[in-house]
C-alpha positions in Angstrom: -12.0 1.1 -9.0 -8.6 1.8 -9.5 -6.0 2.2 -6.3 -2.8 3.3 -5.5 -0.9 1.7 -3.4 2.3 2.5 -1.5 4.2 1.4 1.7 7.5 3.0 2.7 8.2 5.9 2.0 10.3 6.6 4.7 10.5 10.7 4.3 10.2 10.5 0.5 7.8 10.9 -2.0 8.1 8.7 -5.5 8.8 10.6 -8.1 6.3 12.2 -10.1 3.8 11.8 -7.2 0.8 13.6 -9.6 1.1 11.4 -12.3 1.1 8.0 -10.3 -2.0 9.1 -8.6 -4.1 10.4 -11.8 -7.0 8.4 -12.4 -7.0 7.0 -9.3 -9.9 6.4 -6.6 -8.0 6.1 -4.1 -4.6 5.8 -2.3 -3.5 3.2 0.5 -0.2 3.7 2.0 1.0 1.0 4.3 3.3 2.2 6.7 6.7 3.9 7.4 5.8 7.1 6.2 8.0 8.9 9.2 7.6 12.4 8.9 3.4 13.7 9.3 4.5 15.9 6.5 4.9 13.8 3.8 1.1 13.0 3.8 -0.1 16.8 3.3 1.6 16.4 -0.5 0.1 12.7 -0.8 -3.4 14.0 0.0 -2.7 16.8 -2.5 -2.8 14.5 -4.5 -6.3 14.3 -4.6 -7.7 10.9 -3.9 -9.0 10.0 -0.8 -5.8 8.5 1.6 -6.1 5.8 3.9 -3.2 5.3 6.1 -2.0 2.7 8.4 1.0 3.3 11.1 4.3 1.2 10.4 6.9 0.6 12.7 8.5 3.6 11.9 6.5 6.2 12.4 5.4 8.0 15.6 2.1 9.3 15.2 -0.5 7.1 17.2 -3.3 8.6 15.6 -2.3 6.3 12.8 -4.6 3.1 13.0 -2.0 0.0 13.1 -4.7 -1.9 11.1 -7.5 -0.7 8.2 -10.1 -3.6 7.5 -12.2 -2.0 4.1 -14.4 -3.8 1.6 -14.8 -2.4 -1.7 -16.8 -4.2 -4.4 -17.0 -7.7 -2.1 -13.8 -8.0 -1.4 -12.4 -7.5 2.1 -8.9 -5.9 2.4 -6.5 -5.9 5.7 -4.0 -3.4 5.2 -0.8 -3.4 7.9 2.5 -2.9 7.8 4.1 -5.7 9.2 2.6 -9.3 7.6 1.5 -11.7 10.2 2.5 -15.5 9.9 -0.8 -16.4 9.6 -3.5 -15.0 7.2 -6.0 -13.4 9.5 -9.9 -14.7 9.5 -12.4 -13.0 7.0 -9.8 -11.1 4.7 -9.4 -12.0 1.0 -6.5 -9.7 0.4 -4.1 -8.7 2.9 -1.9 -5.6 1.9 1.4 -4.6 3.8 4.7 -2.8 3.8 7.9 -3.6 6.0 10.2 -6.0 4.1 10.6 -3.4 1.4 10.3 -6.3 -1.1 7.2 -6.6 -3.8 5.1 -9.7 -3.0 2.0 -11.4 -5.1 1.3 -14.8 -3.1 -1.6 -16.6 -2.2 -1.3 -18.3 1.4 -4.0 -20.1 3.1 -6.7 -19.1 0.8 -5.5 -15.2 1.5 -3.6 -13.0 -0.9 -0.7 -11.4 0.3 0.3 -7.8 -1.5 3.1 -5.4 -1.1 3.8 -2.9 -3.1 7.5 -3.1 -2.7 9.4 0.2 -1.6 9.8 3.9 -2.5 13.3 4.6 -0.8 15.3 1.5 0.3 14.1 -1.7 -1.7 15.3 -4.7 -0.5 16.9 -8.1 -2.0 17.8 -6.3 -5.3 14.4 -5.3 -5.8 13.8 -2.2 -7.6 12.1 1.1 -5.9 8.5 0.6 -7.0 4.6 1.5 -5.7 1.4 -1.0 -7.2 -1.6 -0.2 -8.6 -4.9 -2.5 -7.3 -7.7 -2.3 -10.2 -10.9 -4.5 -8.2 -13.5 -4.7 -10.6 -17.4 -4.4 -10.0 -17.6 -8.1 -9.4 -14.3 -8.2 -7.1 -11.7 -9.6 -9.3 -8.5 -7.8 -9.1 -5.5 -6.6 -10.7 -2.4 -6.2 -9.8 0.5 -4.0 -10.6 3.6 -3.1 -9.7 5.2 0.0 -11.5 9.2 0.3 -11.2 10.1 4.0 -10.1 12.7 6.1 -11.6 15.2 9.0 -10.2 
């Protein structure tokens, strides 16, 4: 299963939204979306959209944290990381420092997919793609966007 993953967005879609999300199963987007509207052209997308509320955004109806296991593997998607890696995840994915991140701590993997708008610490604008195979392994990676 093939995802894509974004975080940030911050009134703004990445460019080319259509062909980022072709071929994909799914789309996570972890936080700071901002304005409601932004998802109605993400879901057009077509995959199914699972969303989590960041620190940004207003709408309460936005869970603050997804759990979701797909093929074994148990995800924790939020926007802001915690210190600590949180009991029975295997991959925890967030948004907020608008900087990619690939790191194992504590047994846990820590993913973010960088940021569509307003990267941070020279980073480039990007969004990640999270291929988890039938027997969990994953891969990922992280696509530079352009204007």
């Amino acid at each position: 299963m093939r995802v894509l993953v974004l975080a940030d967005t911050h009134n703004h879609l990445p460019p080319k939204l259509d062909e980022l999300a072709g071929g994909v199963d799914e789309i996570w987007h972890l936080g700071d979306v901002v304005a409601a509207s932004i998802l109605e052209s993400i879901r057009a997308a077509g995959p199914p959209l699972t969303i989590v509320r960041g620190n940004c955004d207003s709408s309460h109806e936005w869970p603050l944290v997804a759990d979701l296991e797909r093929n074994g593997v148990r995800f924790r998607l939020i926007h802001i990381p915690p210190k600590q890696p949180p009991a029975d995840t295997d991959v925890l994915l967030h948004g907020h420092t608008h900087v990619p991140r690939d790191e194992v701590r504590n047994g846990v993997r820590f993913l973010n997919p960088g940021c569509v708008t307003r990267p941070n610490r020279g980073a480039p604008a990007s969004v990640a793609y999270l291929e988890i195979g039938a027997a969990g392994e994953l891969q990922w990676k992280l696509v530079r966007l352009r204007s």
